[in-house]
N, C-alpha and C positions, 0 to 999 in steps of 0.2 A: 411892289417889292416887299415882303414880308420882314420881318427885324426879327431879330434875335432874342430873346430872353435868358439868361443865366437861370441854369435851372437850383438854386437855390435849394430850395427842399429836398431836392435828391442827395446831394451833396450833405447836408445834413443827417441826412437818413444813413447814409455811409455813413461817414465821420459817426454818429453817436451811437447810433443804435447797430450798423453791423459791426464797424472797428468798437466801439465802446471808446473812444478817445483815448485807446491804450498808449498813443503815444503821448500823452500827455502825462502818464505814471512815471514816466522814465524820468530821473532826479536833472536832464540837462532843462528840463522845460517844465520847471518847478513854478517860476512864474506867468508861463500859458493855461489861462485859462479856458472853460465850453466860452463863455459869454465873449473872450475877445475874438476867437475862433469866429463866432456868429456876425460879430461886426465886421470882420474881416471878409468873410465872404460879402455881406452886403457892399460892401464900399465896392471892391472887384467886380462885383457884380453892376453896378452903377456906373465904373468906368467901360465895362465890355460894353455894356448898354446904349452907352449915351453917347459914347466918343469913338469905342472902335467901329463897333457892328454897322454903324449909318455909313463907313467910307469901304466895307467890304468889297461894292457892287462898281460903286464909282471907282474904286481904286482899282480892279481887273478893268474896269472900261476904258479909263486912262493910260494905266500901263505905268514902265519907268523910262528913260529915254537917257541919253549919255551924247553929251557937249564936252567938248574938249577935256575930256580926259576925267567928266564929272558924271555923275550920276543923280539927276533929278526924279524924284518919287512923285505918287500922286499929292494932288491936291489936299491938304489936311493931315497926311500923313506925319509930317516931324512935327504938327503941334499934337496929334495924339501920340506919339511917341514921348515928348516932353510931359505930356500927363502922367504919363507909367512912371517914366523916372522922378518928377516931382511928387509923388504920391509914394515914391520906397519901393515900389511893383516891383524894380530887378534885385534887389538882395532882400526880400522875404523869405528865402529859405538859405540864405548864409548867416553862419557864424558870426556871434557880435562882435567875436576878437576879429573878425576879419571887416568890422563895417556891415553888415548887415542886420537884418532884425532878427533872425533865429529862431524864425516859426518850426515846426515842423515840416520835415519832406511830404508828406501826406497834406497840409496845407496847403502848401503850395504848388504840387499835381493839382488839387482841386481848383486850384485859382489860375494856373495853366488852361487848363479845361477849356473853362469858360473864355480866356482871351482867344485862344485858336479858335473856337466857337464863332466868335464874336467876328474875328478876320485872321487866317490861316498865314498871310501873306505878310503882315505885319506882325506876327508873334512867331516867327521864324527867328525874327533880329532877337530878339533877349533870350533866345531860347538856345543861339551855340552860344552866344555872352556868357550864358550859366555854366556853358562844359570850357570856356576859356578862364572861367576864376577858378573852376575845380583845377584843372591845370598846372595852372600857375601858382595855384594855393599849396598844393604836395607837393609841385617838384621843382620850380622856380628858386634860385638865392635870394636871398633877402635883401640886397639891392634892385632885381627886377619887381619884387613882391612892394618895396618901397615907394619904387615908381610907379607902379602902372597898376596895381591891385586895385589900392581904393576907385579909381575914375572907371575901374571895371563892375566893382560891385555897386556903385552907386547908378551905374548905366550914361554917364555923361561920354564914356569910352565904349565902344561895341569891339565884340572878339570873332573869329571866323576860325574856321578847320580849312588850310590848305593840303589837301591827302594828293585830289584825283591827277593823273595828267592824262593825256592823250592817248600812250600806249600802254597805261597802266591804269585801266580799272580798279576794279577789285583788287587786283594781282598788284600789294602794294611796293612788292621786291623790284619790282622794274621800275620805279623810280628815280627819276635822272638829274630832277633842279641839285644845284653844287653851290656848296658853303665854303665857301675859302676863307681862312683863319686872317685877322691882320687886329694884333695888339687882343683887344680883349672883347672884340667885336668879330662879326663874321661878313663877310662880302657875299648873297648868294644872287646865284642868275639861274632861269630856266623860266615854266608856264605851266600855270594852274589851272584847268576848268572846274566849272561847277561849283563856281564859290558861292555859296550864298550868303547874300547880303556883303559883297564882299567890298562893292564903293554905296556910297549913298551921302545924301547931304542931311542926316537926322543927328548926327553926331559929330563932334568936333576931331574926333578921334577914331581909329579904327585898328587894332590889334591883330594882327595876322598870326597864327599859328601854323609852322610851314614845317612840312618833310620833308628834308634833304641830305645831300652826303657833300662828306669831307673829302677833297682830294685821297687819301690814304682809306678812305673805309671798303670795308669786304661789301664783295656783291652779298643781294639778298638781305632779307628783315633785318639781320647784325648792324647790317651799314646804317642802316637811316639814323640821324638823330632829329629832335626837335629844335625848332628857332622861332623865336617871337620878332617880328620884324613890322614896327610900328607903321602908319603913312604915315604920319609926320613924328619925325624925331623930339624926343622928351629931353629934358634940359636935367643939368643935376636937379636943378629947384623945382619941378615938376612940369615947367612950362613948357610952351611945343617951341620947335625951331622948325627946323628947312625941311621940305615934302622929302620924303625918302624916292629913293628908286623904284618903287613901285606904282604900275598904273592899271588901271583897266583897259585892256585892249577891245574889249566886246562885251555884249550881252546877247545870251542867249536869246532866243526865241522859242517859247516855251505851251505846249497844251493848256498848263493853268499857273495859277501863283503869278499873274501876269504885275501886280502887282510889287511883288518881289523880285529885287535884281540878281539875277544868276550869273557871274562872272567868269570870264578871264582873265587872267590876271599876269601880266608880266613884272615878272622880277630880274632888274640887271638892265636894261637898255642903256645904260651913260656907264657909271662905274662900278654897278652891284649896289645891291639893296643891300641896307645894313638890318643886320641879326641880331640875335644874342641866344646864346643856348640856351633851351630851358632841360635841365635836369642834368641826366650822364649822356654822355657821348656815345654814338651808336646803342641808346635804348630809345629813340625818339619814339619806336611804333608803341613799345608800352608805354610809353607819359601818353601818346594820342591817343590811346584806348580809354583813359582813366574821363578825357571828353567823350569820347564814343559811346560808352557805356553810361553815362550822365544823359547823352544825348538819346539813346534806345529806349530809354525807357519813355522820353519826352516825345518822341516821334507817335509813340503808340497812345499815350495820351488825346498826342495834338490828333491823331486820328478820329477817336472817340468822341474830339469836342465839336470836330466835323459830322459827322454820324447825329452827335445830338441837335445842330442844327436843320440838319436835313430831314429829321423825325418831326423838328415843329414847325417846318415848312411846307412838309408833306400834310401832318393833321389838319392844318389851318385851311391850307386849297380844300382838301376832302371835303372838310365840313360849311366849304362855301359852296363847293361845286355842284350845283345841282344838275340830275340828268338819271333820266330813265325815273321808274319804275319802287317805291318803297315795297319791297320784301314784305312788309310786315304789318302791311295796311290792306283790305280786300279792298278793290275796286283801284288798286293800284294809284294811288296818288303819287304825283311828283316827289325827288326826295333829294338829299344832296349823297355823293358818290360814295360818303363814309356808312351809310347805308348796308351796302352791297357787301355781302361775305366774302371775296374776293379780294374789294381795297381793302378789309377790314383785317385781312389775314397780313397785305403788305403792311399796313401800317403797325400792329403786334408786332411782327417779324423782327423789323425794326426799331420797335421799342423795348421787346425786350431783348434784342441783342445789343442793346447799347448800356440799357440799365447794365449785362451780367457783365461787356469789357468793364464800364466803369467801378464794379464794384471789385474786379481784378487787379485792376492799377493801383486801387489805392490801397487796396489790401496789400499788393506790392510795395508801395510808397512806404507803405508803415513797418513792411518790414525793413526794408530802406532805413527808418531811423532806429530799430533796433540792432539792427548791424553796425551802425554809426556810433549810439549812445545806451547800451544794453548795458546792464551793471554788470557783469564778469565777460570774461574772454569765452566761455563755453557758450553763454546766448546770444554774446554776437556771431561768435561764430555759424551756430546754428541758423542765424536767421543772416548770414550772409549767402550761406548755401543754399537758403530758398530764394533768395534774390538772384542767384546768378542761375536757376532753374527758372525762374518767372519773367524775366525781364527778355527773352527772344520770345518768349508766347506770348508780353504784353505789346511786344514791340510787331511784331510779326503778327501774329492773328486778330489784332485790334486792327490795322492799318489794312491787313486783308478784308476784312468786315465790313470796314468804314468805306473799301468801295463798290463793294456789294450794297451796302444800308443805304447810301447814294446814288445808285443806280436805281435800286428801289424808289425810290424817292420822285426822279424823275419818272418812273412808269407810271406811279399814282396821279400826277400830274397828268398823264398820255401826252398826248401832242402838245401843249404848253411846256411840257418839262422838257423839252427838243426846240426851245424857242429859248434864246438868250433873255428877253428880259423876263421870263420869269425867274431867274435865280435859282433854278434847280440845277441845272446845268452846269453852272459854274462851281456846286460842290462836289461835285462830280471830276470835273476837269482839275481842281487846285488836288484834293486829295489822292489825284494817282499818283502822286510822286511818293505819297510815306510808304509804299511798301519796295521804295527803292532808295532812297534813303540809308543814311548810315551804317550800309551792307545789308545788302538784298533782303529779303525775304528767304531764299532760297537759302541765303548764308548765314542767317539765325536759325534756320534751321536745323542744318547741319552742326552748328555750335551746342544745340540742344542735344541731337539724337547722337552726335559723335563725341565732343570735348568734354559735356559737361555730364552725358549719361553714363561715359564708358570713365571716367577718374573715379567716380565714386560706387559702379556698378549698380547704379540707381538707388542708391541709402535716399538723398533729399527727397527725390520725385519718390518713393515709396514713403515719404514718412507724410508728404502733403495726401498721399489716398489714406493713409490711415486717418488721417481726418477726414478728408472725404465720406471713409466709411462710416465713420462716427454720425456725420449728421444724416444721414442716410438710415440709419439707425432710425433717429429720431424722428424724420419722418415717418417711417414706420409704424413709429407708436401712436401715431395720432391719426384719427380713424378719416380727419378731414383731408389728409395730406400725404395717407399712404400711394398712393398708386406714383407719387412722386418721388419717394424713398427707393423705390423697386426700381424706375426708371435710372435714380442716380446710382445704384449700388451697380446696377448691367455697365454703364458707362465705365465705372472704377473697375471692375471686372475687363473687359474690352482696354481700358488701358495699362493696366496690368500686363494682360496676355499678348499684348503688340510692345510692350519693355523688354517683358523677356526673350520675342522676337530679336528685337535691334541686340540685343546682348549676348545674344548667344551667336548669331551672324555677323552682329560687328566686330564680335572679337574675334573671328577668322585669323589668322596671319593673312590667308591668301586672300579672299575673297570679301576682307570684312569692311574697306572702304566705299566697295562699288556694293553694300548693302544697307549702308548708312547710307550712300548717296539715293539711292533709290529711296528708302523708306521715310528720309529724314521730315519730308514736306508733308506726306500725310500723318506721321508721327504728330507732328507739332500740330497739325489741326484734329486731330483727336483731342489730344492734351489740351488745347484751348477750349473746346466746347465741353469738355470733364469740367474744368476746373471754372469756368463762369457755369454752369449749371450748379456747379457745388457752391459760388456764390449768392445766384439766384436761390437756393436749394434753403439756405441761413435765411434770407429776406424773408421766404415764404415761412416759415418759421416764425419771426420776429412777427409781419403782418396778422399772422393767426393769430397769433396770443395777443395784439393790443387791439384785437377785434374781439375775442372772447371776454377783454379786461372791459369792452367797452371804451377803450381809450378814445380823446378826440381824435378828429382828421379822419374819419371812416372812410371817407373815399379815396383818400392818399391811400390808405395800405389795402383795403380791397384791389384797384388799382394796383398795387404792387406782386397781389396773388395772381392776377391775370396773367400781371408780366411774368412770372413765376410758372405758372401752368404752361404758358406757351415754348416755355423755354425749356421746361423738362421733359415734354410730354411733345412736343414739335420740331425743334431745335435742337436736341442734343443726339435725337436719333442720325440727323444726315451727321453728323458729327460720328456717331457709332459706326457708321460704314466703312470709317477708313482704316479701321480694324480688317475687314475684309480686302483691301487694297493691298495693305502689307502683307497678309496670310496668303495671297496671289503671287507671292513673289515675285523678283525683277527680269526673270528670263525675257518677258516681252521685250523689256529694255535694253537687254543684253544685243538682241537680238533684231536689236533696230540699226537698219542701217541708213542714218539723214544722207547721205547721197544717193539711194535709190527711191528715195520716199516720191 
């Protein structure tokens, strides 16, 4: 079984050299320092290492299992869970007024990363925990914030998103569980699936965040409000009292994440589960966005941190695997697989597609915290606008990727990577859930090519190609790196010309939804492979000049130019196709009819 490594250096190479630590300029993280930054990720890196990543394998082998109404995990699991939380892991990117340490959001993506990395199944749990203190931290009264805040941001409390039910999907308007008012609590009964991590025994505590309606509320999104509805009830003095109404009726049975408990959840079997509003009354679906949107960004990550393990599991076999024939030897001597221009092309493919999501996210992340803590209301603004532009393409085309980069992974393998205990397989099986996850794939894209392109008629996404075209430029100029600049400028061209597509057919009166819905999905994979080649596009940049400086590490940023070549000059082309996808228009679509098919 291979282990895992936190790639350290990459991470670093973001952070300093392509973000420049910009967000450490910002006056709220005046005393973050590079050097604490750098211990930071080591430490992280030490816990993914040594405590998560060794129960990955065993913990999908195990599984989780449910006795009487409890939920037991694998083996090791709630003492590596107790490491995260004894080490400060779950409020490293909260607010110190809130209990937390108040890194940057860009840290702590980076250190996400690595723990999904490390075990996918067990970095689920802190991972809604973080969209249930956002939550609760904007919209909560200061009596709920009293109680139940601190033991969420310290992690000794786990939070969960109760949305889905049975006959409501996506479609969150059909939602049926009922909150009935008594005193200054709520009574609600109904069933949740697809909880995750919604029982387990790692935590004393467990905070449910639930959709539902009041006797009196209108049908549709109006109606729903939010309710936090503890297992066990919290006392004035913070202590727990009597198990709430709430149990797990089942656990799914799941392709991957075997690991992780996926829940049903009943609420109300005796006398109703007790609640408490969180925010305004019938606005629950906007408070549960404010986790959603906390959470999309996190999904795409925790994609990427998959993707990167499955890149150093795949290297690792290649360059053991011996078999056939060395290319590059006359008389054909033996050689291992990483040889063969073939696995040579899978394993780039996937290297540099993970380097460009990753340098995406964090790019995203950091505008994350200039949105959050920018000095005037005009650059936050501005860099809130690229964040609500980025976050369905980090979320979306990372998680799409990452099961592509994983599939890969096991073809390099061949036949071992089709056999459970080599551990290819299983990143493969645990990652097809992120690109269903937190609203489809399908449904961030739409969010992109409909909500978010058509309010502002594409001003953000037009003002990220303007930089695009900037470094594009500057390739250019540089005699080593032009054929690179030509490549990314055709891309920002090709996405340009498919904007003004969705814009001019979306805004249809008649016919402008079923042209968004058509174009939405190759829209967004365009724009993903633009906008990590424009990542990639910086690196290769930065690598040249501290190759020309002579700087240490020569093989790290050479290394980095490869990943860079392959990515502008291999990768962004099939990415440039779906430019011609869109210009195809949707008649085929129109004109398909699923009951004769």
């Amino acid at each position: 079984m291979i282990s895992y490594a936190a790639p350290v250096r990459d991470y670093r190479f973001v952070l300093e050299e392509l973000l420049e630590h910009r967000s450490l300029n910002l006056s709220h993280f005046d005393e973050t320092t590079p050097d604490l930054i750098e211990a930071v990720l080591e430490e992280a890196a030490r816990l993914a290492n040594e405590v998560w990543a060794p129960l990955n394998h065993t913990g999908d082998r195990e599984g989780v299992r449910l006795e009487n109404d409890e939920v037991i995990t694998p083996k090791g699991f709630a003492e590596a869970y107790r490491a995260y939380i004894d080490g400060g892991w779950n409020g490293i990117g909260v607010d110190e007024t809130l209990g937390g340490q108040g890194l940057p959001e860009v840290v702590a993506s980076a250190v996400q990363e690595m723990l999904h990395g490390a075990n996918m199944a067990l970095g689920l749990c802190p991972m809604l925990t973080a969209g249930a203190i956002e939550a609760l931290s904007l919209h909560g009264n200061d009596k709920l914030k009293a109680l139940y805040l601190e033991k969420l941001v310290s992690g000794e409390w786990t939070g969960t998103m109760n949305l889905t039910e049975s006959q409501a999907g996506s479609d969150l308007s059909q939602v049926r569980t009922k909150a009935v008012q008594k005193e200054d609590h709520y009574r609600l009964t109904g069933q949740k699936i697809y909880i995750t991590w919604g029982e387990h025994d790692m935590a004393e505590n467990i905070l449910h965040f639930v959709l539902a309606r009041t006797p009196d509320a209108p049908q549709g999104n109006k109606g729903i409000s939010l309710f936090l509805v503890p297992k066990f009830l919290v006392n004035d003095d913070g202590s727990l009292g009597e198990r709430n109404d709430v149990v797990c009726a089942s656990l799914e049975h799941k392709l991957g994440i075997h690991a992780c408990p996926t829940c049903t959840l009943s609420f109300g079997e005796k006398e109703g589960a007790i609640g408490y509003l969180v925010g305004e009354s019938g606005r629950g679906l906007n408070h549960m966005f404010t986790m959603m949107n906390e959470a999309r960004h996190k999904v795409g990550v925790e994609g990427i941190g998959v993707a990167e393990r499955a890149c150093q599991q795949a290297l690792d076999y290649a360059l053991e695997r011996m078999q056939g024939r060395s290319p590059k030897v006359r008389g054909g001597a033996s050689c291992s697989i990483a040889d063969h221009l073939d696995v040579r092309r899978m394993l780039l493919s996937m290297r540099a597609r993970t380097d460009g999501l990753r340098a995406l996210a964090l790019y995203c992340a950091a505008q994350m915290d200039q949105a959050r803590h920018g000095a005037d209301d005009d650059t936050r603004q501005q860099a809130q606008a690229r964040v609500d532009i980025l976050i369905p393409v980090v979320k979306a085309f990372s998680t799409d990727q990452a099961v592509d980069i994983t599939s890969l992974g096991i073809q390099v393998h061949g036949g071992m990577g089709f056999i459970e205990e080599g551990g290819a397989a299983q990143l493969l099986r645990d990652v097809r859930i992120a690109p269903i996850y937190e609203g489809t794939n399908g449904i961030q894209a739409l969010d992109l090519a409909g909500r978010k392109l058509q309010r502002d008629g594409g001003a953000a996404l037009c003002a990220l190609l303007d930089e695009v075209e900037t470094t594009a430029g500057a390739l250019t100029e540089n005699s080593a790196l032009k054929s690179l600049g030509e490549s990314l400028a055709q891309g920002s061209a090709d996405l340009r010309a498919a904007m003004a597509i969705l814009l001019k057919e979306g805004g249809d009166a008649d016919n402008g939804p079923d042209a968004i819905q058509a174009y939405a999905t190759p829209f967004l994979s365009l724009a993903g492979h633009v906008l990590c080649a424009w990542q990639m596009s910086r690196a290769a940049l930065i690598a040249q000049a501290a190759l020309d400086e002579g700087k240490g590490d020569a093989d790290f940023y050479r290394a980095k130019l490869v990943s860079a070549d392959f990515a502008l000059r291999h990768w962004l082309p099939e990415g440039r196709a779906q430019r011609a996808v869109i210009e195809a228009g949707m008649n085929t679509l129109l004109d398909f009819e699923p009951t004769s098919y």
